[in-house]
C-alpha positions in Angstrom: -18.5 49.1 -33.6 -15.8 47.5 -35.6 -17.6 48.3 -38.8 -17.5 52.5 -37.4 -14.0 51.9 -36.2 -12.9 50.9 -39.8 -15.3 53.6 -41.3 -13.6 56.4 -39.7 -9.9 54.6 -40.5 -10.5 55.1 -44.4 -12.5 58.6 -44.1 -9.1 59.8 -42.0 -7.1 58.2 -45.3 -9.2 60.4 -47.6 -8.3 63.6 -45.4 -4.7 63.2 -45.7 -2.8 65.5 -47.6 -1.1 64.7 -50.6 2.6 66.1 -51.1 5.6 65.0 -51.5 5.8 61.6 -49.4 4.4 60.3 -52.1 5.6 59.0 -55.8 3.8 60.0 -59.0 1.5 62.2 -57.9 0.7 65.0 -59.8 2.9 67.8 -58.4 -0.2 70.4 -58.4 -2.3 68.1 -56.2 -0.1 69.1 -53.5 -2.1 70.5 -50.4 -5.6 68.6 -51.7 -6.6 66.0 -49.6 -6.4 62.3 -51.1 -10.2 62.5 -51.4 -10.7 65.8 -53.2 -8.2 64.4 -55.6 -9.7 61.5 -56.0 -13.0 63.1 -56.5 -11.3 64.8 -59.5 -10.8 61.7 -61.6 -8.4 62.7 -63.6 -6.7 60.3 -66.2 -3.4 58.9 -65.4 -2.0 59.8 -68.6 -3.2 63.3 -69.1 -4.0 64.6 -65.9 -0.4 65.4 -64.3 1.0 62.4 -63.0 4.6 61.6 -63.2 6.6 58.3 -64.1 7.1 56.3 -62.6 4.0 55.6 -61.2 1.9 52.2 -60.3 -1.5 51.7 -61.1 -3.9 49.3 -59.8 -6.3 48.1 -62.0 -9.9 49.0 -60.3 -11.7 46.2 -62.5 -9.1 43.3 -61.7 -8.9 44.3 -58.2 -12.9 43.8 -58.0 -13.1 40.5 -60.2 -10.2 38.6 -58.1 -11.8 39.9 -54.8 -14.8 38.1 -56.0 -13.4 35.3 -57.1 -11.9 34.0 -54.1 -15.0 35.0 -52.6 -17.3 32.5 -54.3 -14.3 29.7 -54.7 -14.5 29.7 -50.4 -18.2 29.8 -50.5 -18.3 26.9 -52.8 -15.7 25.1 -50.9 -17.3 25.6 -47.6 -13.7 27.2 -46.6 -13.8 30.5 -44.3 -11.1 33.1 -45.4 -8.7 35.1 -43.9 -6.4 36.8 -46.7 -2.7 37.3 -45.6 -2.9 41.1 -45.0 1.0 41.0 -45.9 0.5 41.2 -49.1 -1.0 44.5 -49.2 -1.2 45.7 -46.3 -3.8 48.2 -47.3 -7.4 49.1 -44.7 -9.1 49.8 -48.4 -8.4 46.3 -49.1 -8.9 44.9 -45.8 -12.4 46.3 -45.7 -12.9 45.3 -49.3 -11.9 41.6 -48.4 -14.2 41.8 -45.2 -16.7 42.7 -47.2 -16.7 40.1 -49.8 -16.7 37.3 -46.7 -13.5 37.5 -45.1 -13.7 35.3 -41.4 -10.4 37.9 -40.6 -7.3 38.8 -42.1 -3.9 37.2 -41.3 -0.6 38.9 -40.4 3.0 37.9 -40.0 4.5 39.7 -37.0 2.9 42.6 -34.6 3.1 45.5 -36.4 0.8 44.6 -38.9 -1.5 43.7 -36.3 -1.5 46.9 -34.8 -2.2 47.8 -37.8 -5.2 46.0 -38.4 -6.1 47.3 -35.2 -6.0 50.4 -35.7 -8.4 50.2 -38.3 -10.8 47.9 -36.1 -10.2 44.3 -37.6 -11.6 42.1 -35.1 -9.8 38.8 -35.8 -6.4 38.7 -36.4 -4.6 35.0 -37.5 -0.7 35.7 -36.7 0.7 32.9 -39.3 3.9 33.3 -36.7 5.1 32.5 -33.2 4.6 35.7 -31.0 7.4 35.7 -28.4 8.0 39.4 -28.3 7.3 40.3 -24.3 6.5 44.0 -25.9 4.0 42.7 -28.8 2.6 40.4 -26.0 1.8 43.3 -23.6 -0.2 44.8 -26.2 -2.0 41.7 -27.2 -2.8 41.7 -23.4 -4.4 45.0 -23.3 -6.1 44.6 -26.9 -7.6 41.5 -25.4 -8.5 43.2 -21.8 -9.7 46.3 -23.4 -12.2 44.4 -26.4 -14.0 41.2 -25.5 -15.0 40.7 -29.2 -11.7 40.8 -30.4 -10.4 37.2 -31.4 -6.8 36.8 -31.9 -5.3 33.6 -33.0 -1.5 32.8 -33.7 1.2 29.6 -34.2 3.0 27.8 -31.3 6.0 25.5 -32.6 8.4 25.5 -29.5 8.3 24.5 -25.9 10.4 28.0 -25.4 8.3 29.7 -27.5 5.6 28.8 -24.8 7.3 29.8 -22.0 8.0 32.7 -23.3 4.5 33.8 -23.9 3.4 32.5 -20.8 5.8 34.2 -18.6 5.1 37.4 -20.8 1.1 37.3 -20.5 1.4 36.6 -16.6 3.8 39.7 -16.2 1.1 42.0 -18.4 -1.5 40.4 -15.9 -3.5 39.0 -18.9 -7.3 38.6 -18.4 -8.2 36.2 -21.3 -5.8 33.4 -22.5 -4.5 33.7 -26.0 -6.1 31.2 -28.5 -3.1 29.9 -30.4 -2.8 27.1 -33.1 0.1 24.1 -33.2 2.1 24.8 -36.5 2.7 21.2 -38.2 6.0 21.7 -40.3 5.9 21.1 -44.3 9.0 18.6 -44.3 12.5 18.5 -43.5 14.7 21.4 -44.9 10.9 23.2 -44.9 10.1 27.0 -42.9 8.9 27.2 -39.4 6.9 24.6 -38.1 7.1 21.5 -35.8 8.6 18.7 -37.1 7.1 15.7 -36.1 3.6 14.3 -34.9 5.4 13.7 -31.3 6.2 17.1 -30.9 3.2 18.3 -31.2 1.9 16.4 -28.6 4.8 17.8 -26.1 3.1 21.3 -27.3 -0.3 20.0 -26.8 0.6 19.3 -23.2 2.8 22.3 -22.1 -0.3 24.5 -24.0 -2.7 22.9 -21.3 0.0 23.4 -18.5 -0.3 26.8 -18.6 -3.6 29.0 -18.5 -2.8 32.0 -20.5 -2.8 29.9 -23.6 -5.7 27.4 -25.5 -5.1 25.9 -27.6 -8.0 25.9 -30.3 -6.4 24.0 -33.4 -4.1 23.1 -35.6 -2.1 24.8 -38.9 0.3 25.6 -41.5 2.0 26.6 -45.2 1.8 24.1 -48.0 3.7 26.3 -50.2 6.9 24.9 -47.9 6.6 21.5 -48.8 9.8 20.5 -49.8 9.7 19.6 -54.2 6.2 20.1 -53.9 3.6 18.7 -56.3 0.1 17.8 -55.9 0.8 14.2 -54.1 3.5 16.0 -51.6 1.0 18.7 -51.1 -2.0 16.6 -49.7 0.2 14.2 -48.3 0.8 17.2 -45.8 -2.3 18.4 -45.4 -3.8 14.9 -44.6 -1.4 14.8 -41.6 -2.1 18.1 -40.8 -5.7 17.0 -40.8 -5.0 13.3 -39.1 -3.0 15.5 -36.4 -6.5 17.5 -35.6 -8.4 14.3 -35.4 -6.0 13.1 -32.6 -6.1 15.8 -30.8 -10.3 16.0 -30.8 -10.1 12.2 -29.8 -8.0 12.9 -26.8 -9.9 16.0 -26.0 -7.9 18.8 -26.4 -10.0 20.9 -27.8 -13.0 20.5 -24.8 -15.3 23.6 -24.7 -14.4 24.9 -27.8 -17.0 26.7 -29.9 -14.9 26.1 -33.0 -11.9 24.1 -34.1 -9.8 25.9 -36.2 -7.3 23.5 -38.8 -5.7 26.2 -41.3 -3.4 26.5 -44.1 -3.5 27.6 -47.8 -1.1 29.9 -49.7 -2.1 31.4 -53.3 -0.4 27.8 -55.2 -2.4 25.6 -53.9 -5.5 26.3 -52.4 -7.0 23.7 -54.7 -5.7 20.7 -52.9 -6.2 22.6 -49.2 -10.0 22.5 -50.6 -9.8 19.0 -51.5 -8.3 17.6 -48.2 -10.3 19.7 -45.7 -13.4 18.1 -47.3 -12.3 15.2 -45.9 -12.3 16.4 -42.6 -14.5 14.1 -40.3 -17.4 15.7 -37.6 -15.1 16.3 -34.5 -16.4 17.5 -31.2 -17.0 20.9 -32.6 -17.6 22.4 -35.9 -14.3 23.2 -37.4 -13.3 26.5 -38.9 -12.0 25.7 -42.2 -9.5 28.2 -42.6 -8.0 29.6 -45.7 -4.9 32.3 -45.9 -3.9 32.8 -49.4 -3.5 36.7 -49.8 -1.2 37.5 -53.2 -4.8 36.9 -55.1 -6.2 40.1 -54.6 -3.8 42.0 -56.9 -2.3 38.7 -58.7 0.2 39.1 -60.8 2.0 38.4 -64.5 4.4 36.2 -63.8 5.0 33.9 -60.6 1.5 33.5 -59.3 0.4 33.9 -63.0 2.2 30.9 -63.8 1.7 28.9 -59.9 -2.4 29.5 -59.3 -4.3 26.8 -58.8 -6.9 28.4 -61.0 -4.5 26.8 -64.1 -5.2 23.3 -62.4 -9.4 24.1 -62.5 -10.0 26.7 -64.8 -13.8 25.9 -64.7 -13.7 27.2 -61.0 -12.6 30.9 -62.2 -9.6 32.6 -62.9 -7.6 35.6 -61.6 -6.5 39.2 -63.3 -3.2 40.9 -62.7 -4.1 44.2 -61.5 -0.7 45.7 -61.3 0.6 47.8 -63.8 4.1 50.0 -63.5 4.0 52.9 -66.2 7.8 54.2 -66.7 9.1 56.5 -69.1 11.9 56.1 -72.0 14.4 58.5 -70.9 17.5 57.9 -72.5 18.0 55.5 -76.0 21.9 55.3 -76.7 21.7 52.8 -79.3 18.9 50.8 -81.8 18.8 47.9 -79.5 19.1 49.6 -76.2 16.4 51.9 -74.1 16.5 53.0 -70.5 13.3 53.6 -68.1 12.9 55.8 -65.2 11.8 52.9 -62.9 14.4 50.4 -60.7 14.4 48.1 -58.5 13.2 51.3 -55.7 9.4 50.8 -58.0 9.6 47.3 -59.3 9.4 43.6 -57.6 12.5 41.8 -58.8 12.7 39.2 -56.4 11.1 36.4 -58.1 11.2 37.4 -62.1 11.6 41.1 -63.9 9.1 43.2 -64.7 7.5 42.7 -68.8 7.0 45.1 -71.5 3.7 44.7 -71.6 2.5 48.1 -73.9 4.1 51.1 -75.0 1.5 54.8 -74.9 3.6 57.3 -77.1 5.1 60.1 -76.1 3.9 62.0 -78.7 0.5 61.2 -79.5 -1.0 59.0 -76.5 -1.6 56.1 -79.1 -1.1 52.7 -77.4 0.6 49.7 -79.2 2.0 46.4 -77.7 5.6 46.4 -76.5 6.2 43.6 -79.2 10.0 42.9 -79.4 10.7 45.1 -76.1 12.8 43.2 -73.1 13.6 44.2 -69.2 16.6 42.9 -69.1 17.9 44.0 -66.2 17.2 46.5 -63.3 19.2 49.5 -61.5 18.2 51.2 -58.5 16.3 53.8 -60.6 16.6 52.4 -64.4 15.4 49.4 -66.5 17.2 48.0 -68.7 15.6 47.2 -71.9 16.8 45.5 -75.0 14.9 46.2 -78.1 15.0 44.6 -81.9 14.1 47.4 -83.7 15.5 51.1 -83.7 11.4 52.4 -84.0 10.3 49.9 -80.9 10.5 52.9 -78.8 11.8 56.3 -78.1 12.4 59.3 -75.8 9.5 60.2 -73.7 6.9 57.1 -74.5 5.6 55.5 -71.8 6.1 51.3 -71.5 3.4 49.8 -69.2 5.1 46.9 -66.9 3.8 43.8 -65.5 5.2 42.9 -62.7 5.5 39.7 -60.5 5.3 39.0 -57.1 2.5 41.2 -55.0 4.3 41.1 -51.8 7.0 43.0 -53.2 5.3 45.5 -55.1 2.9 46.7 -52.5 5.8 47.4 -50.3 7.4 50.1 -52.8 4.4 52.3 -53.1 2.6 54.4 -50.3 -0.7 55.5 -52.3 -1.4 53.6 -55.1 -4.0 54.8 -58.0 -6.7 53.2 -58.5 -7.7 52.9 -62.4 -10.7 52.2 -64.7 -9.5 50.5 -67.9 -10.0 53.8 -70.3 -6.9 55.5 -67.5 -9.8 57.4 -65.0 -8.4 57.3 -61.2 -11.1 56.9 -59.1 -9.3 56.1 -55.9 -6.2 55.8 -54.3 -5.1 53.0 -52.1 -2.9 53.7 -49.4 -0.4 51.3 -47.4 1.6 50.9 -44.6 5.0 48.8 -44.4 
């Protein structure tokens, strides 16, 4: 059922229209649905599409989808990619079908939206204390006994309040939730100490629309995190689901869940959690990482673990942001027709990664070419030399960050290397 639910999710993606909702399109596709224009294949460069415009890499996207498939498998770690990232049903159902336990999600609308598009286990790497999310949850639950949700608990209010708001939506099946161990002082969300977790342990098996079924959390907060920091956390987070298993807390459990794992160090989350002892019940080894599935040129490029292990595979950045030159008022200054409404700029700028002339088509590397700085709808480039561009080439962009370059585009081409779009990928932020 899920697998037909999520079927007719992406055929209903193809059947939209395209128009003007959305950016670089080619402005005589309008009317076609997003499948017949897909089934065109036209080229990116020659076949109508306007700058800017952001293109996903169709051979990347399929190489780092694999990779983190065989690095779990090799790891004996069970995945559930932080749908965040993307949050794209394409890539969902791409990631479920390279071995993905679930997908994760960070507050309810993104479940819903995996919902809607019939994924059947949800992690919520958050708190849910939202009487209205919980509501749903409660009929999503009542409605679909194969449904498995799973989310954080860090507060004794924070489970009050879902227990007062699961009684009030007269909830048939308890909510499975996790006890979020905090990175460190100054760190995210998270409980603090070892203590408090046991005050949660106990309040969780006070009440009876909650079970607790393990134990989590995010490495990436460790506070000056290195490799030493990092596992020291992890081995408490571990330590913390031995305790619990000793004292029983997780009785009648099919599966013990201990989680964690961003996209910087998923290496040393795969080191620790093969240290994990036999506990009462198998334990659900649970990785989140999601930024891998595009990757990118610059922060993750510089943070994955893959740099550590390089013998265990790499990843590809798949994004690339085509702009135009649209204005040149001096030899060592150029202007783009993309800002910081196409480009993540959060964590680093975008790079001049190649220039495709205007004129010609002819493709050369953007040697001596600089974002230096973005506007709302320009980049700023510096340039050495008065040939490095001119008006109407296009400059190819690598960008960094994945979370916030998803978020700026609603359907996204999909492109073989020699430019031919054989998809498009649509989101929903």
């Amino acid at each position: 059922m899920t697998g037909e639910r999520l079927a007719q999710g992406l055929a209903e993606l193809a059947d939209e229209r395209v128009d003007h909702r959305f950016k670089g399109l080619p402005p005589d596709a309008e009317g076609l649905t997003v499948g017949e224009l897909a089934a065109e294949r036209r080229n990116l460069f020659d076949g109508g599409f306007t700058t800017p415009v952001l293109a996903l890499s169709a051979e990347a996207v399929e190489h780092n989808l694999a990779a983190l498939e065989t690095y779990s498998t090799r790891h004996g770690l069970a995945f559930a990619p932080h749908g965040k990232t993307c949050m794209a049903p394409q890539l969902f159902a791409r990631q479920l079908e390279h071995g993905a336990w679930g997908i994760t999600a960070a507050v309810p609308h993104q479940a819903r939206v995996y919902r809607t598009y019939g994924i059947q286990r949800i992690f919520l790497a958050n708190e849910l204390v939202d009487a209205a999310a919980l509501r749903w949850l409660a009929g999503e639950l009542a409605a679909d006994p194969d449904f498995r949700f799973v989310c954080y608990v860090d507060s004794l209010p924070g489970i009050a309040l879902m227990d007062t708001a699961l009684r009030e939506a007269g909830a048939t099946r308890p909510v499975d939730v996790v006890i979020e161990l905090g990175a460190g002082e100054g760190a995210r969300t998270g409980v603090r100490t070892e203590a408090e977790c046991l005050e949660l342990a106990d309040a969780i098996a006070g009440v009876d629309t909650l079970r607790l079924v393990g134990v989590a959390g995010y490495e990436g907060e460790v506070p000056d995190a290195d490799g030493e920091r990092v596992r020291a956390w992890l081995r408490r987070l571990v330590a913390l689901a031995v305790e619990f298993d000793k004292a029983g807390r997780f009785a009648d459990l099919d599966r013990i869940i201990v989680s964690a794992g961003g996209s910087a160090w998923f290496d040393a989350v795969a080191e620790v959690f093969e240290e994990i002892p036999a506990l009462s019940a198998p334990v659900l080894k649970l990785l989140r990482s999601g930024a891998y599935v595009s990757h990118d040129d610059g922060h993750y490029r510089r943070l994955t673990p893959f740099n550590r292990v390089p013998e265990e595979g790499d990843l590809q950045p798949a994004f690339r942001l085509w702009a135009q030159v649209v204005s040149r008022p001096t030899p060592g200054q150029a202007f783009l027709n993309a800002g910081k409404r196409d480009a993540a700029h959060d964590l680093d700028l975008p790079r001049a990664q190649v220039v495709r002339s205007g004129r010609d088509g002819t493709e050369r590397p953007a040697a001596g070419i600089t974002v230096t700085g973005l506007s709302d709808q320009h980049a700023w480039l510096a340039t050495e030399r008065a040939g490095d561009v001119e008006v109407g080439d296009w400059v190819g962009l690598g960008l960094s960050h994945p979370c916030t370059s998803f978020d700026k585009w609603q359907l996204i081409p999909l492109v073989e290397r020699d430019g031919t779009v054989v998809d498009f990928v649509r989101t929903f932020f």
